[in-house]
Backbone as ProteinMPNN parsed JSONL, in Angstrom:
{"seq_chain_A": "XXXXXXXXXXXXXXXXXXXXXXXXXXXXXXXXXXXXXXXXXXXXXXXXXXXXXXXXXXXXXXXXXXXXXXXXXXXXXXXXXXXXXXX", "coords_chain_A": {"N_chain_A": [[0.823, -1.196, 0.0], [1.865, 1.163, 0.883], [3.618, 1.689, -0.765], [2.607, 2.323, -3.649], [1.279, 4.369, -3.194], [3.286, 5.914, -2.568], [4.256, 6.226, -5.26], [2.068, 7.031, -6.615], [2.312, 9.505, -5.289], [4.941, 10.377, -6.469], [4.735, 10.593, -9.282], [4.343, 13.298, -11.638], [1.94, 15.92, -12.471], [1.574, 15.887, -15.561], [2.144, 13.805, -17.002], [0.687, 11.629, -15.368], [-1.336, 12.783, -16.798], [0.153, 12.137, -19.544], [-0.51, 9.374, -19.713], [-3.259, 9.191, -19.031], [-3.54, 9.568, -21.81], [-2.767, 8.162, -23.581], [-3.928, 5.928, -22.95], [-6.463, 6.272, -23.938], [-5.748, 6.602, -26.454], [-5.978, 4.804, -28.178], [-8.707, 3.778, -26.962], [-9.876, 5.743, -28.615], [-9.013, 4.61, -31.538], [-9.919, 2.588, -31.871], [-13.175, 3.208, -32.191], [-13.16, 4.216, -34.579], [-12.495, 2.564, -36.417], [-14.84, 1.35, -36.783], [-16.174, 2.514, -38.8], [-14.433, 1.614, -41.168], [-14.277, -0.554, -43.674], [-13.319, -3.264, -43.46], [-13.876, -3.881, -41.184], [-12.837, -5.609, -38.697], [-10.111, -6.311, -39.204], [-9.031, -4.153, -39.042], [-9.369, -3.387, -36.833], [-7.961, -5.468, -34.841], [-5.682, -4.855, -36.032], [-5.293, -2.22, -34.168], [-5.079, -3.823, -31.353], [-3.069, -4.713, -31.439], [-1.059, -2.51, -32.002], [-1.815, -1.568, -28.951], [-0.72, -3.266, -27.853], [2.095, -3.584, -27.865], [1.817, -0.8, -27.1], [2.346, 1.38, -28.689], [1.664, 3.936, -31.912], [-0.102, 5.325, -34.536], [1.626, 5.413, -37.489], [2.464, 8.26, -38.862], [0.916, 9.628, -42.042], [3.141, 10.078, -45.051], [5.638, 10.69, -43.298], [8.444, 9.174, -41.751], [9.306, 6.621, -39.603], [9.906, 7.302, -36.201], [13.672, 7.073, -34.898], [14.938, 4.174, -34.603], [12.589, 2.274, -34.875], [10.12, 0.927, -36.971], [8.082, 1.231, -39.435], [5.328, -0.966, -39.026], [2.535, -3.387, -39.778], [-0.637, -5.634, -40.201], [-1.536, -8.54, -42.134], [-3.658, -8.094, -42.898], [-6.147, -6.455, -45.362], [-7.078, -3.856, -44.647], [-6.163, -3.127, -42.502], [-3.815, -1.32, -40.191], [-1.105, 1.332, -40.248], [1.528, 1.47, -38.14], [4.258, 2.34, -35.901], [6.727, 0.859, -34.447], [9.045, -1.421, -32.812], [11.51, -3.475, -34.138], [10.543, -6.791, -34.792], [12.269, -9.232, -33.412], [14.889, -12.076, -34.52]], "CA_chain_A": [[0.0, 0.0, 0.0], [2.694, 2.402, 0.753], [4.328, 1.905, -2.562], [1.545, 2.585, -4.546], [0.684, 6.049, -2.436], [4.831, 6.507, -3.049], [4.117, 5.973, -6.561], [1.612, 8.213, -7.042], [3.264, 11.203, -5.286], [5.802, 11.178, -7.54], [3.656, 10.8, -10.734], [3.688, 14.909, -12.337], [0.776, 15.796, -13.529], [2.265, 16.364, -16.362], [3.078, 12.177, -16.795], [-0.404, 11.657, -15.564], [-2.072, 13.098, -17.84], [0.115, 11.144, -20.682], [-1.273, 8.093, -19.571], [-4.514, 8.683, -19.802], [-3.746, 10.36, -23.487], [-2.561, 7.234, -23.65], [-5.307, 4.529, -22.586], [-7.718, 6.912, -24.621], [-5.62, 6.388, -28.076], [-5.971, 3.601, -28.732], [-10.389, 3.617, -27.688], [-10.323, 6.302, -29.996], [-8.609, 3.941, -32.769], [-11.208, 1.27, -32.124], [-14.053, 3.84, -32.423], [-12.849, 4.866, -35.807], [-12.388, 1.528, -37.125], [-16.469, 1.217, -37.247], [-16.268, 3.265, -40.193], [-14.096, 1.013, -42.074], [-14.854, -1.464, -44.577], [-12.643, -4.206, -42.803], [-13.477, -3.502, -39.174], [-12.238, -7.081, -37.551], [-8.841, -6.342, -39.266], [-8.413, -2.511, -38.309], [-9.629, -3.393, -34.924], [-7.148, -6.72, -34.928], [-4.136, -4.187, -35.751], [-5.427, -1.39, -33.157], [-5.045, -4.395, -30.632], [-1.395, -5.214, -31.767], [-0.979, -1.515, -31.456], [-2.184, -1.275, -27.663], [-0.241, -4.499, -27.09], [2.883, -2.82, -28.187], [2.444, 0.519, -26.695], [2.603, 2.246, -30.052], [0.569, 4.97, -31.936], [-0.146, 5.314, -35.983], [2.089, 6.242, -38.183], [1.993, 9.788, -39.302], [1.018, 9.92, -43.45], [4.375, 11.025, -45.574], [6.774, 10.613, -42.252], [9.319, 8.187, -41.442], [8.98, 6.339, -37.716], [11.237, 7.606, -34.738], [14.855, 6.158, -35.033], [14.712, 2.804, -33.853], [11.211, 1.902, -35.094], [9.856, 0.674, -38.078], [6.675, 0.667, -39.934], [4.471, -2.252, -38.845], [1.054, -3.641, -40.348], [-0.764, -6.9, -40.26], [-0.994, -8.993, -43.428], [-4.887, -8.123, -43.748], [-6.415, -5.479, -46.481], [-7.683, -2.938, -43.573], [-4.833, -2.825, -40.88], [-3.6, 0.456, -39.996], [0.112, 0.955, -39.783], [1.934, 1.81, -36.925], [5.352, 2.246, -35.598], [7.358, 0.133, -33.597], [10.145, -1.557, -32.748], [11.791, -4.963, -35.435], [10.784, -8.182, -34.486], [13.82, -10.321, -33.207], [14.416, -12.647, -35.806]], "C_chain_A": [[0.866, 1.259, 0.0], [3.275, 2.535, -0.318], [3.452, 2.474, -3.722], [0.942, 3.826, -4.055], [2.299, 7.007, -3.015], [4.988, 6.948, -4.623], [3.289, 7.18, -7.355], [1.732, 9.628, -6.868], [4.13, 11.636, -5.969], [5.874, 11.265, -9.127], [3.275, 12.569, -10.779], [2.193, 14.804, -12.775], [0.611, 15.725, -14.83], [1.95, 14.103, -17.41], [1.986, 11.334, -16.565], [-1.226, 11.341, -16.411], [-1.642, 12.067, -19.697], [-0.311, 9.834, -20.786], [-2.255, 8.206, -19.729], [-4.539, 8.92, -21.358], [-3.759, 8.708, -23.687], [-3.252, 5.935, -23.684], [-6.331, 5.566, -23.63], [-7.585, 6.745, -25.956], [-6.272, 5.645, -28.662], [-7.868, 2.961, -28.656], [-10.537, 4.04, -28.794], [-10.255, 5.611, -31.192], [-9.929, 2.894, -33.001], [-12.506, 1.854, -32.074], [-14.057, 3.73, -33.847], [-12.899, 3.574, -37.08], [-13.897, 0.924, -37.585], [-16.693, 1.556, -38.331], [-15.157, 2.407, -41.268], [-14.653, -0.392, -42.514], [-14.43, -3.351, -43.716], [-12.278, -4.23, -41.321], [-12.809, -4.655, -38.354], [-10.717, -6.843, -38.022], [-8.255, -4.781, -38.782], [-8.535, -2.887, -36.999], [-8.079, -4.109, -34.372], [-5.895, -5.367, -35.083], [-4.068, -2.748, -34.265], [-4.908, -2.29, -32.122], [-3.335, -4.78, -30.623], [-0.612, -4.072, -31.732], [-0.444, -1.333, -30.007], [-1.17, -2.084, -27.31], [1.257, -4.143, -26.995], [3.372, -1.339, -27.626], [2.59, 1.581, -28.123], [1.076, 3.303, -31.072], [0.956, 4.857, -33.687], [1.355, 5.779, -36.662], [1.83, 7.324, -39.108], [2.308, 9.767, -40.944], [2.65, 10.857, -43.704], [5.436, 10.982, -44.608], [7.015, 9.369, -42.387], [8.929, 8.039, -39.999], [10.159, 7.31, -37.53], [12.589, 6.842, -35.706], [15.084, 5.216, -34.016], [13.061, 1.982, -34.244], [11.26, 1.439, -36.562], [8.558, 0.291, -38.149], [6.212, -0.927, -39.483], [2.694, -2.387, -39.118], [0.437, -5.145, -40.363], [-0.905, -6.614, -41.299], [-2.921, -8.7, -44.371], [-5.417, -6.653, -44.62], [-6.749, -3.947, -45.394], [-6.811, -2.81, -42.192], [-4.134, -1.642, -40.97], [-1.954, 0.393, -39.902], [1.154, 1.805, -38.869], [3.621, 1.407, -36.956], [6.002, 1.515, -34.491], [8.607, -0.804, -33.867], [10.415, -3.323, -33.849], [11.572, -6.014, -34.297], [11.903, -8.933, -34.389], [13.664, -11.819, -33.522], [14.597, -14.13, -34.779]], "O_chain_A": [[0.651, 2.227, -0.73], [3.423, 3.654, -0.811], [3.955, 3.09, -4.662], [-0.018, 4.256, -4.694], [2.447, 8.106, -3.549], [5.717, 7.844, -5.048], [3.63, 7.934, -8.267], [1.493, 10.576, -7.615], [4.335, 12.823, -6.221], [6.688, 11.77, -9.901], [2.315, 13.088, -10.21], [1.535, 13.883, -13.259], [-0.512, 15.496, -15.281], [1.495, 13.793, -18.511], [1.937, 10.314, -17.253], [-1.734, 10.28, -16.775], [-2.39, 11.599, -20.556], [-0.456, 9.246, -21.858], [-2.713, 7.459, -20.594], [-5.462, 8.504, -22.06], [-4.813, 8.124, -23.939], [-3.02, 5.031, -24.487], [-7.209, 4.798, -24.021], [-8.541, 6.696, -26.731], [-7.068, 5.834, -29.582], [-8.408, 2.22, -29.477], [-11.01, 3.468, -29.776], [-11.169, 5.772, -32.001], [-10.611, 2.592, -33.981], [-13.32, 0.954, -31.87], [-14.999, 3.123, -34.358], [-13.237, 3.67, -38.26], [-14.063, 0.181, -38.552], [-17.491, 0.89, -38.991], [-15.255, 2.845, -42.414], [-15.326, -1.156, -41.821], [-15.204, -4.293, -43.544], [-11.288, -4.417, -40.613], [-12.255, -4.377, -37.29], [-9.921, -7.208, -37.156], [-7.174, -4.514, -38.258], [-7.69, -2.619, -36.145], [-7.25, -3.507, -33.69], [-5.286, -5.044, -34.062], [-3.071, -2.45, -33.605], [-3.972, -1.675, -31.611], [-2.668, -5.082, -29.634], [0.571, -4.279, -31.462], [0.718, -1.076, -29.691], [-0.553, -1.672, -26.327], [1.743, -4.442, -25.904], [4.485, -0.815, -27.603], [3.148, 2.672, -28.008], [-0.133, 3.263, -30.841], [2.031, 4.417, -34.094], [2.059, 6.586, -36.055], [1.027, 7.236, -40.037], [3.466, 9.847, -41.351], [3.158, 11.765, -43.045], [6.476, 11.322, -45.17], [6.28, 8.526, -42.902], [8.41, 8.907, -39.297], [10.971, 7.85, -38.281], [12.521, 6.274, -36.796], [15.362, 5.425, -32.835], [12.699, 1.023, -33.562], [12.27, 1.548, -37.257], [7.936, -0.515, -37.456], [6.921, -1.907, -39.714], [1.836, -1.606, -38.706], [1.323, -5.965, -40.605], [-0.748, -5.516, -41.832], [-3.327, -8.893, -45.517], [-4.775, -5.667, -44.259], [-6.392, -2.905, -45.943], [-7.092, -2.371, -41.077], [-3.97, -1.08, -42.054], [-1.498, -0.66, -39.455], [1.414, 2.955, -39.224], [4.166, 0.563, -37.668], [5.508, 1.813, -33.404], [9.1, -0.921, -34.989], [9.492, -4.085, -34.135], [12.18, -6.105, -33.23], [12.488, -9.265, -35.42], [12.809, -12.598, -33.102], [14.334, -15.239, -35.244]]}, "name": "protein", "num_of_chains": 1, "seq": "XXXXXXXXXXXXXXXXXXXXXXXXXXXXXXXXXXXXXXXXXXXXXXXXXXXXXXXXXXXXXXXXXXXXXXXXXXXXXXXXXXXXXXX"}
């Protein structure tokens, strides 16, 4: 119990707040995916997303350095940045 009171005193608000941005991305993604044609596979990559920790990739940009484009293999998967599979 004390760790978890310790924990949150020294959580900014700042740090906070990116967490929930954070837990909220990724509803938003699976909102949005209603509107596509291939919702079980947009959803399906939103989930591989969340699972990951990772956020879309931004049209016309390159990932971060250290990342790389990632997409599942179905017609409607969104593609996102993250780190290479270790082979």
């Amino acid at each position: 119990m004390r760790i978890v009171i310790f924990l949150a005193l020294m959580m900014t608000p700042i740090a906070a707040q990116a967490m929930v941005i954070k837990g909220d991305y990724h509803e938003r993604m699976f909102e949005k995916c209603k509107d596509v044609a291939g919702y079980k596979c947009c959803r399906a990559s939103v989930h591989q997303m969340r699972a990951e920790n990772a956020q879309l990739k931004e049209k016309d940009k390159d990932c971060p350095y250290g990342k790389v484009p990632k997409t599942l293999s179905c017609p409607a998967s969104l593609t996102w940045c993250g780190y290479k599979d270790k082979d």
